[in-house]
Structure formats: structure tokens, C-alpha cells
N, C-alpha and C positions, 0 to 999 in steps of 0.2 A: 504493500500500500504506500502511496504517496501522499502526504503531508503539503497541504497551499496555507499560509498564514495570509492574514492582511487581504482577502480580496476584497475590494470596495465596490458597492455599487450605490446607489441612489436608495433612498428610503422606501419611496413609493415602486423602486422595482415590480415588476411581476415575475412571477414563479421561473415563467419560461426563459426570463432572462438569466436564470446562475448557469445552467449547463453550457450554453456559448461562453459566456464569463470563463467560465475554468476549462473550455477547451483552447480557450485563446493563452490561456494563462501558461500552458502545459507546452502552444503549442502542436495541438494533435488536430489528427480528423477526427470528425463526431465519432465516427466508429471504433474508434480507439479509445475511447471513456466507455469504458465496463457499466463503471457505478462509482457514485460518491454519497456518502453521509457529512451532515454539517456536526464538525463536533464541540463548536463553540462559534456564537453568533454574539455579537455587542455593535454597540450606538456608539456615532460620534457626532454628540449635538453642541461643538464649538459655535457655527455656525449656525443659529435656528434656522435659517430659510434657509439652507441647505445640509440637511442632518443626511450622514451617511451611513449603512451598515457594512461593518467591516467581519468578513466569515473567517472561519478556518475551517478546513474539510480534509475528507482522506478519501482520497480518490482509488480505484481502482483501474488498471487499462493496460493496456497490450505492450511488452517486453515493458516495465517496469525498470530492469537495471539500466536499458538504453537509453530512456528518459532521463535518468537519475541523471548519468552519466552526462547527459546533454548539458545539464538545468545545472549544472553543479557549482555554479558560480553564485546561483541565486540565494538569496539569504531565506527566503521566504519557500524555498520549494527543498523539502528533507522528506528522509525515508520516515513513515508516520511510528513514533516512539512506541514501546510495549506497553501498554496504563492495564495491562489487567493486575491482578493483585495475587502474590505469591506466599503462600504463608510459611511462617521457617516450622513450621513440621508439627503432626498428625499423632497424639497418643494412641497408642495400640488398646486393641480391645479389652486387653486384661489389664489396665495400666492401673487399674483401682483395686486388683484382686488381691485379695488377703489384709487389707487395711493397712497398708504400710504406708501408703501416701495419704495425706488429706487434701482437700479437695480446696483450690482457692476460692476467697471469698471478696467482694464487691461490696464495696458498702456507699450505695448512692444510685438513683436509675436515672438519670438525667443522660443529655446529648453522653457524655463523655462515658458513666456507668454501662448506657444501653450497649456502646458498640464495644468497649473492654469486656461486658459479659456475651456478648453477638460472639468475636473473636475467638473468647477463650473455649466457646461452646463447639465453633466449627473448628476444632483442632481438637476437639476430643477432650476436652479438661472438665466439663461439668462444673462451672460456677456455680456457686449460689451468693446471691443478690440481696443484701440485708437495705431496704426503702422503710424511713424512717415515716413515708408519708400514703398516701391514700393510693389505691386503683385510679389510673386517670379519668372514668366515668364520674365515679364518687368523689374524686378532688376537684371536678369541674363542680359541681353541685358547690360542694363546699367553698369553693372560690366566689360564687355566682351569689354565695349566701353574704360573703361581706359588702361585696356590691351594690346589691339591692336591699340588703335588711340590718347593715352594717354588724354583723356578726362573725368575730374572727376567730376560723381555728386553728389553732394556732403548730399544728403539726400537719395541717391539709389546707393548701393556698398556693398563690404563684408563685414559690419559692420550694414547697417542699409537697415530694409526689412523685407520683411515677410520669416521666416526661422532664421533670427538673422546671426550671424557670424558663427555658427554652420553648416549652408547651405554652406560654400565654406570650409569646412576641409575635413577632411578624417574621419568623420562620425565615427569617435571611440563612444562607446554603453560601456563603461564600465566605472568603477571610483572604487577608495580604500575607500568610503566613507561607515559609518557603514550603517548596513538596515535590521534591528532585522526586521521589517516591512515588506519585500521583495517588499519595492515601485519601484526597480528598473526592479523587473518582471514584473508591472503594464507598466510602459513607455515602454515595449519592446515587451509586450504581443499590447499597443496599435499601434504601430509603423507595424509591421506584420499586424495588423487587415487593416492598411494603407497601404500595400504591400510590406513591408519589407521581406527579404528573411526570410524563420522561421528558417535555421543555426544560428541567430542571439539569440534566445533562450538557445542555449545548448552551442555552443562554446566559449573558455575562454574569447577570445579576437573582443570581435563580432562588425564589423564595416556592414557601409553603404557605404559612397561614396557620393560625390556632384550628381551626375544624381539624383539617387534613391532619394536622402532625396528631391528633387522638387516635383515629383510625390505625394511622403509620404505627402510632408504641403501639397498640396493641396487639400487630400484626408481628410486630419486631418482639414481642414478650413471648407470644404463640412458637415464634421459630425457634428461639434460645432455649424453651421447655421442650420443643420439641426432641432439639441435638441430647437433651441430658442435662441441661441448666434448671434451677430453682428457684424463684421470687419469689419472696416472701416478705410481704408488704406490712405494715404500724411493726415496723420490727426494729424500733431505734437502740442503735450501739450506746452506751452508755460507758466503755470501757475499755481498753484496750489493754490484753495482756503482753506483758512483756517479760523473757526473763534472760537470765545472762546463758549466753555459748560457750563451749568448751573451748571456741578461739577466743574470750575473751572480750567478747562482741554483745551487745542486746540483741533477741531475738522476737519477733512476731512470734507468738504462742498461741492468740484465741483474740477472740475481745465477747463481750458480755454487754448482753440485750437488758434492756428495759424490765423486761418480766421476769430475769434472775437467771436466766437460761446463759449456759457458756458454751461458744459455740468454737472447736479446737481448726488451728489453719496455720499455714508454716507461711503462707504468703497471701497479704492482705491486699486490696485497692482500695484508698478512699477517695471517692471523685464525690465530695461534700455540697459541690455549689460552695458560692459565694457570701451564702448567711446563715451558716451551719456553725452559728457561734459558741452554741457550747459543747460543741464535738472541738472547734478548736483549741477552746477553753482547755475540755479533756487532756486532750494531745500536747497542748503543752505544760499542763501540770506532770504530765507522765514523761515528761523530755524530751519529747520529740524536738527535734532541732526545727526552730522556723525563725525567720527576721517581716521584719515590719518591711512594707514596700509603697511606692506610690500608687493614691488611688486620685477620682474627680468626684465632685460633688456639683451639685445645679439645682436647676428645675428642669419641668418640662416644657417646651412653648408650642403653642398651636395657632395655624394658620389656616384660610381658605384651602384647600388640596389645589380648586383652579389660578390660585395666586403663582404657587411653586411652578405647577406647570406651565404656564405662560412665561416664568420668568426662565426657564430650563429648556422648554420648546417652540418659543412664540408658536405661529403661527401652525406647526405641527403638534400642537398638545392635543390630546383627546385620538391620534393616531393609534391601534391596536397593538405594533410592536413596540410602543415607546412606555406602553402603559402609564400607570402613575407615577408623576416625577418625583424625584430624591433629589440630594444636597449632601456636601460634604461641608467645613466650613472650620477654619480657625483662624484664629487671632491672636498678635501675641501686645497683650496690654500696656500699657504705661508702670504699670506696676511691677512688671517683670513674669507676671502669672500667664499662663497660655489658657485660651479662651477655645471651643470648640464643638461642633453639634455629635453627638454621642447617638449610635441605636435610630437612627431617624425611621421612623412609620409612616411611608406615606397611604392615603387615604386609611388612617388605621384612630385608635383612640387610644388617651392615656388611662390607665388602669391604677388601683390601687394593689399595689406590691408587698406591705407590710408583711413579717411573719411574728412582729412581735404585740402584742398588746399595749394600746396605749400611742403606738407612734404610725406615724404618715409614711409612707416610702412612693414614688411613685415609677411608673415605666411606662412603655411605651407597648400597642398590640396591636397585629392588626390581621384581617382573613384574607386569603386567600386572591379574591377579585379586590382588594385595596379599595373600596369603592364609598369609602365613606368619606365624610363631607370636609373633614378636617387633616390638615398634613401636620406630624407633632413630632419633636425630637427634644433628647436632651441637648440642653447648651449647660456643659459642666466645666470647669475650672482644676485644673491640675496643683495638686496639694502633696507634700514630700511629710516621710515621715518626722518631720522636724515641724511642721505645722500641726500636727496632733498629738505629739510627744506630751504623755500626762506628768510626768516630774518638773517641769520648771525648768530641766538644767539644759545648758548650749556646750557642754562640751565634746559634743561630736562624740560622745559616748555612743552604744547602739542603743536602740531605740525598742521599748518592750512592743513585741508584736501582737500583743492583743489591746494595745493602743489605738489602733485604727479602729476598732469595733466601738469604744468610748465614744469616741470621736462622733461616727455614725450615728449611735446614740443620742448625743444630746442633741442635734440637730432637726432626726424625725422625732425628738419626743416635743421639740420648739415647734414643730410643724401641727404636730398633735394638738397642742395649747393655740395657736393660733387660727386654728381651721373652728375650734368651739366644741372639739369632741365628738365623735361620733366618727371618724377618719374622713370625716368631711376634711377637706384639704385648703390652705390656704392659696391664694391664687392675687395677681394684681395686674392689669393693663401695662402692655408693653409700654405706650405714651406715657404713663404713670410711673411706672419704672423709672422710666428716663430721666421725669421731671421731680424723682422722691417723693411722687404723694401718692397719699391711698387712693384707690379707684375705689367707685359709687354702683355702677351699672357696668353690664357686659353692653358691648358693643353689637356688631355684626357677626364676628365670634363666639359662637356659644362652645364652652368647653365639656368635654365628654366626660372626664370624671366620674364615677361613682365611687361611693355616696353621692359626690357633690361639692362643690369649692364655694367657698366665701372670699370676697373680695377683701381685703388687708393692705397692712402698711406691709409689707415684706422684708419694709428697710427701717420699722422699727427702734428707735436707739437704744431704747431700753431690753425690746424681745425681739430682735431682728432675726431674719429667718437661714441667714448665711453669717460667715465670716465677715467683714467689714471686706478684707480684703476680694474676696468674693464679688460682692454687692457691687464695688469699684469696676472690677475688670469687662463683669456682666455687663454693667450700665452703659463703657465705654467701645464695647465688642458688637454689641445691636449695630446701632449705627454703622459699623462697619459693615457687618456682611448684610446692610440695606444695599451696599457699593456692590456685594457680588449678586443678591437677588433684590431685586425691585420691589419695596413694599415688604419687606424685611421689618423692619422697624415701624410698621404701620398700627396707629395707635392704642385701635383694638384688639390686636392679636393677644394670647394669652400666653402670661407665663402660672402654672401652678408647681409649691413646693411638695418635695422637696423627693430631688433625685442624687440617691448618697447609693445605692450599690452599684456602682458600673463595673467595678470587679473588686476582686478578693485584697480586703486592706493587709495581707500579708502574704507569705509566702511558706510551704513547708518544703524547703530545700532538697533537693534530691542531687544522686552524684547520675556519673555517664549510663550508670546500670538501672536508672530510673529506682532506684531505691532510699530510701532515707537516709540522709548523710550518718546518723547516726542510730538507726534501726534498723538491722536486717529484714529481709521479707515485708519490709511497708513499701508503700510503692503509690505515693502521692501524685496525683493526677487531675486534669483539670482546672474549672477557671477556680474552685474554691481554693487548692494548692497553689495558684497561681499562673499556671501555667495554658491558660489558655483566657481566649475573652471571645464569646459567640458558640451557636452551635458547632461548626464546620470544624474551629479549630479545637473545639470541647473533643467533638468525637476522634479527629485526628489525633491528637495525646491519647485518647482511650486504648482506641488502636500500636499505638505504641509502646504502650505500659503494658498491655495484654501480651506485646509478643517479646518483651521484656520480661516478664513472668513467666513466659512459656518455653523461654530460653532453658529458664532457672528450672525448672519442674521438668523437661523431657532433656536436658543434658545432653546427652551426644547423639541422642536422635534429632538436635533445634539447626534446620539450617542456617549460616549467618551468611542476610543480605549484607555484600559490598555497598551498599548505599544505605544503609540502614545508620 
């Protein structure tokens, strides 16, 4: 197969137009194009009155090496690369006979959990999956219950469940994360096999949607049970056993559930999510090695969807392959803080995120068809662990890594008090914003919220809803990216508080063997370990920490990928 990067044609092209296109491209007579498949399609809309689509394809056609050999000078024309997925190797039937080995254990079912236990199951390992949170039918209820009837529970919500926090986004499938590997075509290739649309394959910016990604876990839960794998769901860790090696070393020995039950494993995964605060708590009173890292904090702001679009596709917004328009967006302030849109949802709504009682969190969700009335993203603020350092001191000491979570803290329980209770959220007019005063009335903009937002000072001096320094950069950053989207800064758009988990305020350190720098057989994974931020790259660390594990567990039967 032949590999074309970069073929450009016109937006409004017709169909009939690609095969001329890449036989001109190639070179050839028509009859010498076999067949092609598009294996990634993206937009170049520099230009709104002239947006162009740019393919990649792998063509099929008559002598192949002759071509090659012709075209060889061409940067854009290579033999199409292998992206299928190779696993370093397959437990035998009896791998579990006579009880000598135990069986590894998962603790989390989120993006990164689903596909480390997916993995470890088609190699024959038999995972079992310890989900601290609900069956995703039943966590949707439960989610759906804070929403509407302001009722949080506080172990089943959009942070803890089967699905992870991932299940209440807008299902973005992509990440800037490297992947000489092409592990990101394995999570997408299995995602489709789970009912994913297959445009999810080829297009640039390939999402899902809240509905779809239900259906998908529980197709993806049926096949993991199916291979020999175990979920067993309200089955929160409480524990982690540890004891010393005869090298000398601490070892993963078990960890111990909620109900008192000790469940024995020589090799753990914790892929926690990002608000699995007192499992970090746990893990570091038991010594697990982790340091404090940088995280952002914000709001969310919401705009007209047809505002984005026009400012991102004039005259081609509302076009079928353009879809709903997005936005990237940073700034770096007066003050030295870098300013930036986070998770953006287009045509989607902001949600209440909390898992804790008492405090506000908010996010961003959105389905499938994108087709709701408002476009929303985080605009958060980059903060070092030296800005939420709880001792006072500046001597570049390290910083306690359960600092960040303090931190988080005080900010949605300020959010809490200022919304009036009820996780009704507080919320203020971008014009308002601008100008430090509280807004009175929503505008043209009604915000999606549930519960519901109350209009506030946000910049408060006495109960302000951010950092000062925050509030500053915010204020000075609008205005700017009015400079890259038109009506950016316009005066009834909304901002609502408070978006404080963008990722994991720490980090549980790991060495090259993905293991804990100072626990054998833990094997820290994901965005709550730090290590990843979004679905795509959740699951891709899964996938790596599985076959990291399964190195460890099948020994000299584990092939080792050169690129691995």
C-alpha cells in the first residue's frame, strides 16, 4: 500500500472529485488505482472563504514498488506505515493452574482503567477491576439526580463510575501526545469494534459524545468479562498492602476494600482519575513516592455556538464536514500567568462536576450531534506548586503533594458559598467581568448549568471566587482573544465558577518500568497519577502500563517492542 499525505482539494469538492485527485497525484492511469481508503481527513479554515480539506489515504495499484521507486523524492508519497497493534505476548492456558500466580488487579474503570483491563484480558491475564463507583446506567441516574434535584452522591457522579469522568465530556478521541506506536489507533480501532461511529478513525478531530460513550463501556465491560476479566463495581480500595522483599525493596501485596475484604495481587494498576482524593490521601500516608505538580484553575464561559462559528468559518459555518466550531486560545498576561481555553465543548453544556459535598466544580459536556445552542470552554490560569504551597515557606523546599487538593478545596467550597447553596453555581457577565461589577440579569446568553447559576461579584474582595492573581490575568486575557474570535468579549457571554480539576494536582512518580519509584508491582497510570490529560491519552498510558505488567507476569514468554 501507498501512503499520499496533504492532498488538498476545495471544501465543497464532490465525491467524484478524490479518485482523479490521487491518480494525478500518483501519476497513474485510472486503471492502475486498485482502491484507496481515507485514513485521516482535517480542515484548513485559515482562510474562511476559502477552507480547504487536506486527506491522507493509502492507496492500493498496480506494481507498487515501481511507483514507490518513481515518487521517491516526494515527501508526501511513502510506503503506508504498519498501525495495526502487536501485543508482547499471550498467557498460556494453564498460566493460573495450581495458584501460584495471582491474578492482577485494576483499580479505577475510566478511559485509562477500561483499556489497561481491555489489554490485560486479550493477553490472557484475567484482570479484575476494583470501580469505587456505580454501573454506568445507574451513575447516569445518579448524576442526572444532582442536576435536577440537587442531590449528590457522593461515590456515583461525573467523576466516579464506571466510564471515569470521561463518560460526561464531549468525548474528544484525540491528544498532541507523541505515538511513534500508533497506540492511539488501537483505543479507536477498539472503541468502533464497541460501536463507535468508524468517522472516528479518519477524521482530524474525532469525538463521541456522552450517549454513545454509555453504550461503548458497556460493550467494552461485556468483552473484558468475556476474555476472563472481573468488574466488580461500589468496591472502593481503602488500602493498600505493602510489605518488605527479600531484595530489600517494598512490595504490592493486596490492598483492602471498603467492606473489610483483602483482596491478595503481586501487581497493582491505579488509574484513580483526577479527584480520587482520598485514595491519594491513602497512598501517601503509606509512602508511596509522589510530588506536587502544576495544575489551572478558571471558570467556564459560554457563548452563542453560531458566534464561534462564524468567527472560525464565516461564510462556510453551518457546512456538514466543518461541523460545530472549536477554538484553541492562550494568552500570556501582564502578570506573568499564562491565560488559556481548556476542554472546549462546542455546541455542548457546562455541567456540575463536584464529587465532594458542599463544593461547586464545574466542566464542560457535550452529545454526540454538538447541536446545542451554546459553545463553552474552560478559560483557566496556570498555577505552580508554589502558589498553593500550605506552609508559608519560599525556600524552594519540595512542596507537600497533597497541597494541591487544599488548594482545590477552598476554592469550590468559595464557589459553594457564593452560588447560595444548593451547587447552584456562581456565575457573572463577561462585560461585568471586565468592568469588576456584579451583573443583575442574563443577557442573550442563557447558561446551561444545572442546578443553576446566580449572578455574583466573582471578584468579590472580601469572598472573591479566584486568586487575585487569577481574576487579573482573566480580566486582561478576554479582551485579547476578542483579537483572535470576534465577539469574544461580548458583554453577555457567561462566565460560571469554578473550574479547578483540569488535571491531577500531583503526580505518583513512576520509573522507565512504569512502576513506582519506590513500590514494586504498583504501576501508577493515568490522568489521576499524572500522567495523562483526556480520554485518548488516558487510554494510551493504560495500554502501556498493561503491557508493562505483562512484561512483568509472563517473563520470557513478553515480546519486547523496539519502539516500545
Amino acid at each position: 500500500m501507498i501512503r499520499i499525505t496533504e492532498l488538498r482539494l476545495p471544501l465543497h469538492h464532490s465525491e467524484s472529485e478524490l479518485r482523479p485527485a490521487i491518480v494525478q497525484r500518483l501519476g497513474l492511469q485510472d486503471a492502475q488505482l486498485l482502491s484507496y481508503t481515507v485514513f485521516k481527513r482535517s480542515y484548513d479554515a485559515r482562510k474562511k472563504t476559502a477552507i480547504t480539506l487536506s486527506y491522507t489515504l493509502d492507496c492500493e495499484v498496480q506494481d507498487e514498488a515501481a511507483t514507490l521507486a518513481r515518487l521517491s523524492g516526494e515527501h508526501t508519497i511513502k510506503p503506508t506505515p504498519d498501525t495495526s497493534y502487536k501485543f508482547v505476548g499471550h498467557a498460556a492456558a494453564d498460566f493460573y493452574t495450581g495458584g501460584e500466580r495471582l491474578r492482577p488487579v485494576v483499580v479505577g474503570f475510566g478511559p485509562c482503567g477500561i483499556l489497561a483491563a481491555l489489554v490485560l484480558a486479550q493477553m490472557g491475564l484475567r484482570p479484575i477491576v476494583l470501580e469505587r463507583g456505580t454501573q454506568v446506567r445507574e451513575r447516569t441516574k445518579d448524576t442526572w439526580d444532582l442536576w435536577r434535584k440537587q442531590n449528590l452522591h457522593p461515590e456515583s457522579n461525573v467523576q466516579f463510575g464506571e466510564g471515569g469522568a470521561g463518560t460526561f465530556s464531549d468525548g474528544k478521541l484525540y491528544s498532541q501526545i507523541s505515538d511513534p506506536r500508533h497506540l492511539t489507533r488501537k483505543v479507536l480501532t477498539e472503541f468502533v469494534k464497541a460501536g463507535a461511529p468508524e468517522e472516528i478513525l479518519y477524521v482530524s478531530k474525532p469525538h463521541i459524545g456522552t450517549f454513545r460513550l454509555v453504550s461503548m463501556v458497556i460493550k467494552i465491560r461485556a468483552e473484558i468479562e468475556r476474555l476472563g476479566g472481573e468488574i466488580r463495581f461500589q468496591q472502593k480500595v481503602t488500602d493498600v498492602l505493602i510489605e518488605p522483599g527479600q531484595d530489600g525493596l517494598r512490595h504490592v501485596r493486596g490492598v483492602q476494600l471498603q467492606s473489610g475484604e483483602q483482596l491478595r495481587t503481586d501487581h497493582l494498576i491505579v488509574a484513580l482519575g483526577h479527584s480520587a482524593r482520598d485514595t491519594f490521601t491513602m497512598l501517601h500516608e503509606r509512602g508511596v513516592f509522589m510530588e506536587a505538580k502544576p495544575f489551572s484553575i478558571g471558570y467556564r464561559i459560554e457563548h452563542p455556538q453560531s458566534l464561534i462559528d462564524a468567527a472560525r468559518f464565516g461564510p462556510n459555518a453551518g457546512h456538514p464536514l466543518l461541523g460545530a466550531a472549536d477554538y484553541k486560545l492562550v494568552h500570556h498576561a501582564k502578570n506573568g500567568r499564562s491565560v488559556y481555553s481548556f476542554c472546549m465543548c462546542p455546541g455542548g453544556t457546562v455541567v456540575a462536576a463536584t464529587s465532594e459535598p458542599e463544593r461547586v466544580v464545574t466542566n464542560g459536556m457535550s452529545q454526540y450531534s454538538r447541536a446545542e445552542r451554546n459553545a463553552n470552554a474552560g478559560i483557566v490560569v496556570g498555577i505552580s506548586p508554589e502558589d498553593y504551597r500550605q506552609d508559608g515557606k519560599r525556600d524552594g523546599s519540595p512542596v507537600n503533594p497533597l497541597d494541591g487538593m487544599a488548594f482545590q478545596r477552598i476554592w469550590e467550597s468559595r464557589a459553594y458559598e457564593l452560588g447560595g447553596g444548593g451547587y447552584i453555581a456562581p456565575g457573572s457577565l463577561v462585560g461585568d467581568f471586565i468592568k469588576r461589577q456584579r451583573s443583575s440579569d442574563f443577557g442573550a446568553v442563557q447558561p446551561s448549568y444545572k442546578p443553576g447559576v446566580l449572578l455574583t461579584d466573582l471578584q468579590d474582595k472580601q469572598r472573591g471566587s479566584l486568586p487575585d492573581y487569577c481574576l487579573e490575568a482573566i480580566r486582561e486575557a478576554l479582551p485579547a482573544f476578542a483579537r483572535q474570535i470576534k465577539g469574544f468579549d461580548r458583554a453577555d457571554a457567561v462566565l460560571t465558577g469554578v473550574e479547578t480539576r483540569t488535571s491531577s494536582p500531583l503526580r505518583i512518580t513512576r520509573g522507565r518500568d512504569y512502576q513506582s519509584l519506590n513500590v514494586r508491582g504498583l504501576y501508577p497510570a493515568g490522568e489521576g497519577a499524572g500522567y495523562a490529560g483526556g480520554i485518548m491519552s488516558a487510554g494510551v498510558d493504560g495500554i502501556e502500563v498493561a503491557e508493562a505488567l505483562g512484561r512483568a507476569l509472563l517473563g520470557e514468554q513478553a515480546q519486547i517492542d523496539p519502539q516500545a
